[in-house]
Each structure stands twice: as C-alpha cells, then as structure tokens.
N, C-alpha and C positions, 0 to 999 in steps of 0.2 A: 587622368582624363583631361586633366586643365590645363597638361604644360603644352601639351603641342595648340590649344587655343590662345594659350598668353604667350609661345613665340611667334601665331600665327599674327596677335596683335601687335607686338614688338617689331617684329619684321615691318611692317609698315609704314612706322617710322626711322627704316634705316633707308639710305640712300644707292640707288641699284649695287655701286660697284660693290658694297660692303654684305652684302646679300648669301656670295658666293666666295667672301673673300678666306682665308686659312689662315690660323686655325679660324672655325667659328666662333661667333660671342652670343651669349644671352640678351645681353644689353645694347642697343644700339653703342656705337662708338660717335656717335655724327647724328643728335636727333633731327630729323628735318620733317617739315610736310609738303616736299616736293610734290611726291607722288599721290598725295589728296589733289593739290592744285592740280594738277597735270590731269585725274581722272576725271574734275567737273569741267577742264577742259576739253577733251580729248572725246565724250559723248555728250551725248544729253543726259545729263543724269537726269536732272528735274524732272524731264521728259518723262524716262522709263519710269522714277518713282512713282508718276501719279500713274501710268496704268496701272505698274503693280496694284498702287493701291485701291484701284476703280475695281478690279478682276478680285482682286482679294475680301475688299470690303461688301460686295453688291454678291461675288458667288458667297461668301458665310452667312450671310443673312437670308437669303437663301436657302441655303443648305438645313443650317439649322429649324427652319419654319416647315421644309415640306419631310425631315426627317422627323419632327416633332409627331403633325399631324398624320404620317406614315406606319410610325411608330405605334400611336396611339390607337391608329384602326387593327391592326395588329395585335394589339393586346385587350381590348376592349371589345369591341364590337366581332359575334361567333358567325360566320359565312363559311361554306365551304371555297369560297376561289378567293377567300381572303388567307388562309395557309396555304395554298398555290401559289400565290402571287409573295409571302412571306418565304417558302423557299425558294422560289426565284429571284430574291433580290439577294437572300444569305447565297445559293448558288453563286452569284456574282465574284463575290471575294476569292473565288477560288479558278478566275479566268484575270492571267497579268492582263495590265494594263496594256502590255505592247502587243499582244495577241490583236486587239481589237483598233490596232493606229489606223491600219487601211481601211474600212469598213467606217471607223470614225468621221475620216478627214473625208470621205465619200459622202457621207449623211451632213457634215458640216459645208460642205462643196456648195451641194443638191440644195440646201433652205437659202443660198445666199449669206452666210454668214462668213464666209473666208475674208481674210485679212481684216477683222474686224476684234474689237474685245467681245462681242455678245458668241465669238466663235468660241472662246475660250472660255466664257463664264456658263455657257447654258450647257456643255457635258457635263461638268462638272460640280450639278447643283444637288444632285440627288447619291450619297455616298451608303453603300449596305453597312458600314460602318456606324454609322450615323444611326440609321435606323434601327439596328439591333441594338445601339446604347440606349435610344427610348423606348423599345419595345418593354428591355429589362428591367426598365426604372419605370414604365407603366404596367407593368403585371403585378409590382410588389402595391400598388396602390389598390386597397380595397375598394372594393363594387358597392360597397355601401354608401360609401362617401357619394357616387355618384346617385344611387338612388334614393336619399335623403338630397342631393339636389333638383333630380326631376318630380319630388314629392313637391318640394319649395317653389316649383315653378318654372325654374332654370331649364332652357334650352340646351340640345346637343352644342349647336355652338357657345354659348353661354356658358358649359361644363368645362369645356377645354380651355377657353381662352381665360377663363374667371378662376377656375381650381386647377385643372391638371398642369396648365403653362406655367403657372406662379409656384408650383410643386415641384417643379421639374428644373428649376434653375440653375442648379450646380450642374446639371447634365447638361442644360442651354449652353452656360460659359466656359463648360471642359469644350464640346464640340464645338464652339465658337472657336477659341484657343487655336485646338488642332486645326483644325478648316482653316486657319488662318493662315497658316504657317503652311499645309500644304501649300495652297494656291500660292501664297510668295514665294516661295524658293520651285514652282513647276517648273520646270527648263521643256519637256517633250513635246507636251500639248501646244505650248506659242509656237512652240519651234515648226512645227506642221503646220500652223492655222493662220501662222502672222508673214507677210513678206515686207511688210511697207514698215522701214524704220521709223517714221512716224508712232507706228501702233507696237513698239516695241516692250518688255516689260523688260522688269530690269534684269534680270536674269541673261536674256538673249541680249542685252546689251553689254554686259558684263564679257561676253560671251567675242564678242567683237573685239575686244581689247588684245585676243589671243589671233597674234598675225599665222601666216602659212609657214612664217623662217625663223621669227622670232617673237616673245615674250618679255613684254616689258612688265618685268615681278611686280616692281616698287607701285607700278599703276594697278596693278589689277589685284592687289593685294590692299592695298589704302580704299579700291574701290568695293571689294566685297565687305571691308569692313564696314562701309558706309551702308551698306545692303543690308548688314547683321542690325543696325540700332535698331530699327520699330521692331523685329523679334525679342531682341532682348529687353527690351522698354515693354512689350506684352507681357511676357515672361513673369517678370519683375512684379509687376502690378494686380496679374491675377495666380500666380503659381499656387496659390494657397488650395483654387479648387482645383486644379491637374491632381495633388496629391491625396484629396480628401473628398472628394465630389459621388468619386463612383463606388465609395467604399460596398457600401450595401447593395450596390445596385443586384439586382434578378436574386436577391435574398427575400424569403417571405418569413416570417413570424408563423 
C-alpha cells in the first residue's frame, strides 16, 4: 500500500523528462524542486489553501455540533417523529451523492449562495454518518447518569453540554478527523457551486494544472503533494483516536 504513495512522492522530485524516461527508476536520477516552484507559480496556491481551509474548518465544526446534538435527541429523548425523522436521515446513506447534484445546485442557486464558500459549506453540515456515530455512543450512556443530573439541578442543556459532550470526545475527534478530510479533498460539490477562480479550493485548482493537450506531471504532482501536508500532519497528531475512539461504540453492558 505505501510503495505507489512513496513513488507518488519521489516522482515529485524528479524533473518532467525523467518521469517517462526507460527503463524506470525508483530514485530520482536529478533531485530538483522545479515542479514545487512552478506549482506556487502557476496558481494561487495560497489562495486555494485558505478556502480549503475556511470550507474545511467552519463545515467540521459544524458538522460535528449539530450531529452531536442530533444524535443525542435520537438516542435520549422517546417522540414518535423523532424515529421518523432518525430513519430518514439513516435513509440518507443509501441515496449517492450524485443522485441528488441537480436538485442540490437548484436549492444552492434559489438561497443566493452560488459561487460563494457558504454554497459549499452549508450542504454539507449535517452528515447521517455522523449522526448515527453519536446516536451509538449515546444510547451506550446510561439514563441514570442523566437523571441524577436533573435530580442535582442540571438543565437539558446543561446535561449535554456539561456531561454527554465531554463524554463523547473520541467520537467528537474521530468525526472531526473524517469531516475533515472529506470536505478537503471534495472535488464535486465546488465544482458545481464555485465559478469565480477567486473562490476556488484547492482541489478545483489543482484541477486547472491539467490542460485540454497536455499534462505537466512534474507540476501537478509536487502540487498535490503540497495538498496531502495538513492531511497527513492531522493524521499524525490525532490517529491514535481513528483507531481506538469507536471501539465500544452501540455496545451496552
């Protein structure tokens, strides 16, 4: 699994002709950072980085808050159009995503949000993903807990924000995680909602490097590398709960 990521990164550092040259080599022959220069040349990178990171950062915070509190009515509080409303979000996962581009970019149109980031970040605030990881990891939390806090005094919002959110944390910063990492690498969603290279993320700008006749490797290879740091710097720093967060989850004693 790592060698075609460690030639995707070595390639990078080789210079175009050597790319496609015969036989291949593992190792550059000719290390250069042409093709870094050339990519902060050639777009805005800076540019696209901070949308990325504006769509990225503003939808997981986001995400994570109203899947939390989504989750939790869900699993807590007994209504009947709250399991109507709970299998129509699970419903959800089972309609692709591109089913619903026309009808999307028609509702993103209609509120004034095209060619803007709020186009991009408000579909994609509320994931049934999401929801059913804290539905799971709030049903395994005993009812007592909470009614030894409405004995104490504790308000409904007091419960959630004071005990179940501070409970809930490995499931916060798994879903933080992923949410992240969708929204930075989405190519579909800008691609429909953005026209104005200004509001570009980095993806669709990466996306620009590839002409109509020709492909210059060396740039668009050194530029996606640049695209992979903040994943793999996330990665790195939190992987500990990816593997270990959701062990128990929708497990009761």
């Amino acid at each position: 699994m790592a060698f075609p990521l460690l030639w995707f990164l070595l390639s990078s550092f080789k210079p175009g002709g050597e790319l496609f040259s015969y036989p291949l080599s593992f190792l550059p022959r000719t290390w250069t950072l042409d093709g870094y220069e050339k990519a902060l040349e050639q777009i805005d990178f800076l540019q696209y980085l901070t949308n990325s990171a504006i769509v990225a950062v503003v939808t997981t915070a986001l995400t994570v808050f109203l899947c939390a509190t989504t989750g939790y009515a869900l699993a807590k509080y007994k209504n009947p159009w709250l399991s109507v409303l709970g299998l129509l979000i699970l419903s959800m996962t089972m309609l692709p995503g591109e089913v619903i581009l026309n009808p999307l970019f028609t509702v993103v149109r209609d509120l004034g949000l095209y060619n803007s980031l709020l186009g991009v970040i408000v579909p994609s605030i509320v994931t049934p993903t999401g929801v059913f990881m804290f539905r799971q990891f709030f049903v395994t939390v005993p009812d007592e807990l909470m009614d030894a806090a409405r004995i104490d005094g504790a308000s409904e919002y007091g419960i959630f924000f004071r005990i179940m959110m501070p409970l809930s944390r490995p499931i916060m910063l798994t879903l933080a995680i992923v949410s992240f990492q969708w929204r930075w690498n989405d190519y579909i969603l800008p691609l429909i909602v953005l026209g104005d290279p200004k509001q570009y993320t980095l993806q669709i700008g990466l996306r620009s490097l590839v002409g109509a006749e020709n492909i210059d490797w060396s740039v668009l290879l050194s530029a996606s590398v640049l695209s992979m740091i903040p994943l793999v710097a996330l990665y790195l720093v939190f992987q500990r709960y990816i593997t270990s967060s959701n062990i128990n989850t929708g497990l009761k004693d």
